[in-house]
N, C-alpha and C positions, 0 to 999 in steps of 0.2 A: 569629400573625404572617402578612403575606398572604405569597402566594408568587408573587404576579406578578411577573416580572422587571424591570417597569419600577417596579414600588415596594419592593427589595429596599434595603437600605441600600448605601452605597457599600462598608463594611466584608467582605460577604458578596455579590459582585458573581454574577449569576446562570453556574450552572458546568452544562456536561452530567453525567445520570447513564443508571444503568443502560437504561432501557428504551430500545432504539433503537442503543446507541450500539455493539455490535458490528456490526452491519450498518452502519452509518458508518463506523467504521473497516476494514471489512473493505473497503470500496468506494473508500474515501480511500487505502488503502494500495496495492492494485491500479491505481488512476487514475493516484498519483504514481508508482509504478515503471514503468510503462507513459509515461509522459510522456518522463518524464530519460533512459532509457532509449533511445523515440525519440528525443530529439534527439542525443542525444551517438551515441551507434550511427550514424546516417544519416549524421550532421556528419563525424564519422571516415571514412565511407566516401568521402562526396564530393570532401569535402576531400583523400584520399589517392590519388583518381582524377586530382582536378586539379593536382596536385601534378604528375604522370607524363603529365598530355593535356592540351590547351586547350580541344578539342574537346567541342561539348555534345552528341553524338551518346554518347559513352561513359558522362558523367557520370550522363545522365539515364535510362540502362539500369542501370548499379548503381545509382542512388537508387531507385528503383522497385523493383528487383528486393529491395534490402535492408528499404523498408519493407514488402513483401509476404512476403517472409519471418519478420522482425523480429514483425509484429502475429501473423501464426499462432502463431508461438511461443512467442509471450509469453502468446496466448491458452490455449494446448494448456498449456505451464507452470503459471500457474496455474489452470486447472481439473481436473487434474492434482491438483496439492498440497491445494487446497482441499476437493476431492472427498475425497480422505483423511483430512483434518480432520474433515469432513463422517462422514464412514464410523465414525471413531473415537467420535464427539461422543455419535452414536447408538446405538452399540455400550456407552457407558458409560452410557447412560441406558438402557438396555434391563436393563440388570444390576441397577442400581437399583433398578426398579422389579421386577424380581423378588425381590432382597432383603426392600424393603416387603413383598410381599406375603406372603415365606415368613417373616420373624425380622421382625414388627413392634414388636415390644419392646426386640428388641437394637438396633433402628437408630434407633429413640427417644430410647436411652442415648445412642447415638452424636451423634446430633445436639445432645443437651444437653451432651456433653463437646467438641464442636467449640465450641461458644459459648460455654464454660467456659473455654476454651485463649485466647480472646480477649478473656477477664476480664472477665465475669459471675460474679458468684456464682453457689454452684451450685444455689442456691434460683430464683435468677431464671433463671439458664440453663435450669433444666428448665421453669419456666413458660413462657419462650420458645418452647421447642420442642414443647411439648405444645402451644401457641394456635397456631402453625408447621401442626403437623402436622393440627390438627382444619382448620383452614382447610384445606390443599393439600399434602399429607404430600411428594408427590411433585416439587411445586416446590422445597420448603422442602430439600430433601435435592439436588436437582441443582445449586440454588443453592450452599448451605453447604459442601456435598464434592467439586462437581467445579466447581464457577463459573460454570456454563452454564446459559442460559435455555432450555427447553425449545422456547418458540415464536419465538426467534430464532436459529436453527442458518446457520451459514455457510454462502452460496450462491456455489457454482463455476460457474453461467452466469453471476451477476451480476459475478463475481471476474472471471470469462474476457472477458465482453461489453467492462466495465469498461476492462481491462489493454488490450485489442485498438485499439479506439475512440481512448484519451490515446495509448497510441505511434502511431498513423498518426497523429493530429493532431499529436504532437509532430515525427515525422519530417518532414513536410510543410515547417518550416519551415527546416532546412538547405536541403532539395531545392530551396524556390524561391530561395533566399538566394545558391546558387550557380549557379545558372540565370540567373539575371536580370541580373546587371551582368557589363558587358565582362569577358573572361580577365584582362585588368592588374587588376582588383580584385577577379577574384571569391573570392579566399580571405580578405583581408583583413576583406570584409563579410561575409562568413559568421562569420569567429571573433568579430566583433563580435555579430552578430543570435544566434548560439547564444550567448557567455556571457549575455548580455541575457535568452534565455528560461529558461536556467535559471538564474540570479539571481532572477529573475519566478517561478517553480515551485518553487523553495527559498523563497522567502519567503512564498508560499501555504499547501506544504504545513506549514512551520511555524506559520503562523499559528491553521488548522485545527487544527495538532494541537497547540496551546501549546505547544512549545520554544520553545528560543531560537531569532529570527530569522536573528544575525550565524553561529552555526555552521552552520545548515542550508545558507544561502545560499554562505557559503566553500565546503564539501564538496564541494557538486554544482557549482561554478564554477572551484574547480583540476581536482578530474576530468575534466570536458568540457574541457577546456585540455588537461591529459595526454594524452588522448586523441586529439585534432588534433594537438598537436604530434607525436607519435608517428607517427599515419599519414600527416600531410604529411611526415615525414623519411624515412618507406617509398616513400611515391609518387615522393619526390626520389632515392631510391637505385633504386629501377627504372628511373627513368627513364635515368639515368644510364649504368648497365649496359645496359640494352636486354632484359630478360628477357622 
């Protein structure tokens, strides 16, 4: 059967596999929390400034200020977590491959009984892992036991650069959104132009990652809603008060 995806039958439509697709996702996940992130973050901010001021003098020092802070953080955050990931990933394959090297026979058994547990016979399960292991003992065991690709380990500059990058682009688009049209409209077109981006980034990143489209999009669209309504009714009790 070919495997070209353009002559796959309609039955068996071409799907991602392993190779490749943790660093895809690891870049897809960081991009979109980094996106919705900036926008609802920013959008909250300015929106709860202009709530309390007309004035674009104030608005445009916390919108800047919060996406400047916002993208470090989210940079430093995850690479941070990932780095740990990263630490761990490596630390479990280094045990590994000491195993191998000390109990080659006991991890032999092992890996024929892992393939056993997934229902192989135990005849075929050991051939498995014995044609497994003459190949690449040490793939065949980081695969089967921990799930990790040896030469695909999670990257925290690419997680951090990632993360950094989609929230300033994302935040950008509150800042200009309240920036730009007169005080009489400027929150109205802001809650408009944010649910819109993220409706638009909810149905990306589901699309990318096959969910469903209708819950991603609702999520991250009452969210950034909660969230402006919230700090526009802060920005309207400061203002109020005079604090």
């Amino acid at each position: 059967m070919s495997t070209d995806p353009d002559q796959l039958p309609a039955s068996h439509p071409a799907e991602p596999h392993v190779q490749g697709l943790s660093a895809k996702l690891n870049w897809l996940r960081a991009g979109v929390l980094g996106a919705n992130d900036g926008i609802v973050s920013t959008a909250g901010l300015v929106v709860g400034v202009a709530a309390a001021s007309t004035a674009r003098g104030p608005i445009l020092t916390a919108g800047i200020a919060g996406l400047a802070a916002g993208a470090v953080s989210m940079a430093l955050g995850e690479y941070v977590s990932v780095s740990t990931q990263r630490d761990t990933e490596r630390s479990l394959l280094a045990k590994e491959r000491r195993e191998l090297a000390e109990l080659p026979d006991a991890e032999l058994d092992e890996l024929a009984s892992l393939y056993e547990a997934k229902g192989l016979t135990p005849a075929t399960a050991r051939t498995v892992a014995e044609e497994l292991t003459a190949h690449d003992a040490f793939a065949a065991h980081a695969d089967a036991e921990l799930g990790i690709d040896p030469d695909e380990l999670t990257n925290p500059w690419q997680a951090a650069a990632s993360s950094a990058i989609s929230f300033t682009l994302g935040a950008l688009l509150p800042l200009i959104a309240i920036l730009v049209p007169p005080a009489t409209s400027r929150v109205p077109i802001t809650f408009v132009a944010v649910l819109v981006a993220l409706a638009l980034t909810g149905s990306v990143s589901a699309r990318l990652g096959g969910s469903p489209r209708g819950k991603a999009v609702l999520r991250v669209v009452l969210g950034g809603a909660l969230a402006m309504l919230v700090t526009y009714g802060i920005g309207q009790i400061v203002d109020t008060v005079h604090i």
